[in-house]
C-alpha positions in Angstrom: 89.1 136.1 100.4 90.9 133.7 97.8 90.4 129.9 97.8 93.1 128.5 99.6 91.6 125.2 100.2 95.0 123.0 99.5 97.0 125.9 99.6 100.7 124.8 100.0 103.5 127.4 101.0 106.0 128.1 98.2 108.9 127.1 100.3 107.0 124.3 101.4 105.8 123.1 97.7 109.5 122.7 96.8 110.7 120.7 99.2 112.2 117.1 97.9 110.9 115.8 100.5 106.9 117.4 100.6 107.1 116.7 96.7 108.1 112.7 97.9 105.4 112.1 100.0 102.6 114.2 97.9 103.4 112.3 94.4 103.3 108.8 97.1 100.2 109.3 98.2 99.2 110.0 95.2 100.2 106.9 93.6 99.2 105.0 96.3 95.4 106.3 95.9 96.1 105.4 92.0 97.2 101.7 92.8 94.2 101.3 95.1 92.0 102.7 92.8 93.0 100.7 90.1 93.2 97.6 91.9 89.9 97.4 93.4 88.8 96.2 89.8 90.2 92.8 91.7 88.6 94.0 95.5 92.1 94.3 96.7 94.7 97.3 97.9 97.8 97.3 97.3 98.6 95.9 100.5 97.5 92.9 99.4 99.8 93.0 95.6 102.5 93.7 98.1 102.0 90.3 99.7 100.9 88.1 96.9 104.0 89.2 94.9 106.3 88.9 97.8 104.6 85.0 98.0 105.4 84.6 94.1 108.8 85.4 94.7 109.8 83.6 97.9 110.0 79.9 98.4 106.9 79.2 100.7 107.9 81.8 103.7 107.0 81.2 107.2 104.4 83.7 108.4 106.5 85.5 110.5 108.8 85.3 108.1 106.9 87.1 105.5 106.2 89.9 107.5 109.5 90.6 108.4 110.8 90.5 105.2 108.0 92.9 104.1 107.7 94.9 107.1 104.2 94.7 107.5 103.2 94.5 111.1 101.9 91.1 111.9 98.6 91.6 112.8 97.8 93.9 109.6 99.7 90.3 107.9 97.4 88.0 109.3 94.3 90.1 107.8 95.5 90.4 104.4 96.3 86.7 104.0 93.2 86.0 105.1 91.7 88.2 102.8 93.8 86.4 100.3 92.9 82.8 101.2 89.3 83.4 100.9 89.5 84.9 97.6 91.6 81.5 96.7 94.7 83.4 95.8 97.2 81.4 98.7 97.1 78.8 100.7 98.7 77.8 104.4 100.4 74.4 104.3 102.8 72.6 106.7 106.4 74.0 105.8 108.4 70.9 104.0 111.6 71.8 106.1 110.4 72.7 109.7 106.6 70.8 110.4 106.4 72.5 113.2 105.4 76.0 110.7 103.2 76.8 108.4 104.0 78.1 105.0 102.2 80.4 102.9 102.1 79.6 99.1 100.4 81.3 96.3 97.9 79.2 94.1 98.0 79.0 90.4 94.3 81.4 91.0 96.6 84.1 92.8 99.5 84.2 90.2 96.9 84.9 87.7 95.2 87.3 89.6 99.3 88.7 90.3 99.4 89.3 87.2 96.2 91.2 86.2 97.0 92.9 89.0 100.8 93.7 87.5 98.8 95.1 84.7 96.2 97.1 86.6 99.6 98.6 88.9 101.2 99.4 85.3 97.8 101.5 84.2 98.5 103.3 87.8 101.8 104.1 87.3 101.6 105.1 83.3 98.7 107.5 85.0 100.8 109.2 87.8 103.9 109.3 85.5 102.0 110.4 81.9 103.5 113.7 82.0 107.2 112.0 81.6 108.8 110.6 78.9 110.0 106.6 79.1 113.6 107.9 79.6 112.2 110.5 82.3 110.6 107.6 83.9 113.8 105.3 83.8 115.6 108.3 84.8 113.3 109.0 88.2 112.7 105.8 89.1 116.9 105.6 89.1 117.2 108.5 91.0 114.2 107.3 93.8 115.9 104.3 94.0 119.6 105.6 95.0 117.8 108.4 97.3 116.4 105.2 99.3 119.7 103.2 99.2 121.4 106.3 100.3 119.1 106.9 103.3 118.9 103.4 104.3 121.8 101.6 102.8 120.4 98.6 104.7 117.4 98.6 102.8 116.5 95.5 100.5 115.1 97.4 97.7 117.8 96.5 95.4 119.2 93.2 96.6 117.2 90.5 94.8 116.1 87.6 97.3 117.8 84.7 96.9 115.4 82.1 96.7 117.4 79.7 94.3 114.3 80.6 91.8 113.9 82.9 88.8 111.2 85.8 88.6 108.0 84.9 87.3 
């Protein structure tokens, strides 16, 4: 009998949606393999850059804006704050919550992880050119906002500051 250890039905194999999830999961195994040069997932790049980009969120607050379930939240920051990449301080406009901030050790480590994130991507994408990557990226982006018009993945957060 043939191998058919990862053997994927034809009609199966060309379906948007199977090819979606597949090159994801790849890409996600790329991310996390590349970032655990810095003993982190990409859960936790999710978070830090969300932190660098948002004015000192509420917990709760930066959960929901990242839709990561709050208890999974509460591990990663912690996982965070005892590498020394963010910190929980009293919020300066409600006393009664605590903020989440990065520290100038996390936006360094943010951006070795940028790097490390590029290497994964230029991995998972090295058989396209740069326009082919513009071009998909494009393409992924409208198929989200099409599903989910709701979706933040294309409204910048107003946060009254400029990207890093």
């Amino acid at each position: 009998m043939a191998n058919t250890e990862g053997y994927v039905p034809s009609r199966v194999a060309r379906s948007p949606s199977w090819l979606l999830a597949t090159a994801a999961k790849q890409g996600h195994r790329l991310v996390d393999e590349h970032l655990s040069a810095e003993g982190l997932r990409r859960q936790h790049y999710l978070v830090l850059a969300g932190l660098v980009e948002l004015d000192a969120p509420a917990q709760a607050e930066l959960g929901r804006l990242l839709r990561v379930d709050g208890s999974d939240l509460v591990a990663l920051l912690n996982d965070l704050e005892d590498a020394g990449y963010v910190r929980r301080q009293r919020s300066s406009t409600d006393r009664r919550r605590n903020a989440v901030v990065p520290t100038e050790r996390g936006r360094a480590a943010l951006r070795r992880m940028d790097h490390l994130v590029e290497q994964a991507n230029d991995t998972l994408l090295a058989a396209l050119s740069p326009l082919e990557r513009e071009l998909l990226t494009s393409l992924l982006i409208r198929v989200i906002l099409t599903a989910d018009p709701a979706h933040p993945l294309d409204r910048p957060m107003n946060t009254g500051r400029t990207r890093p």
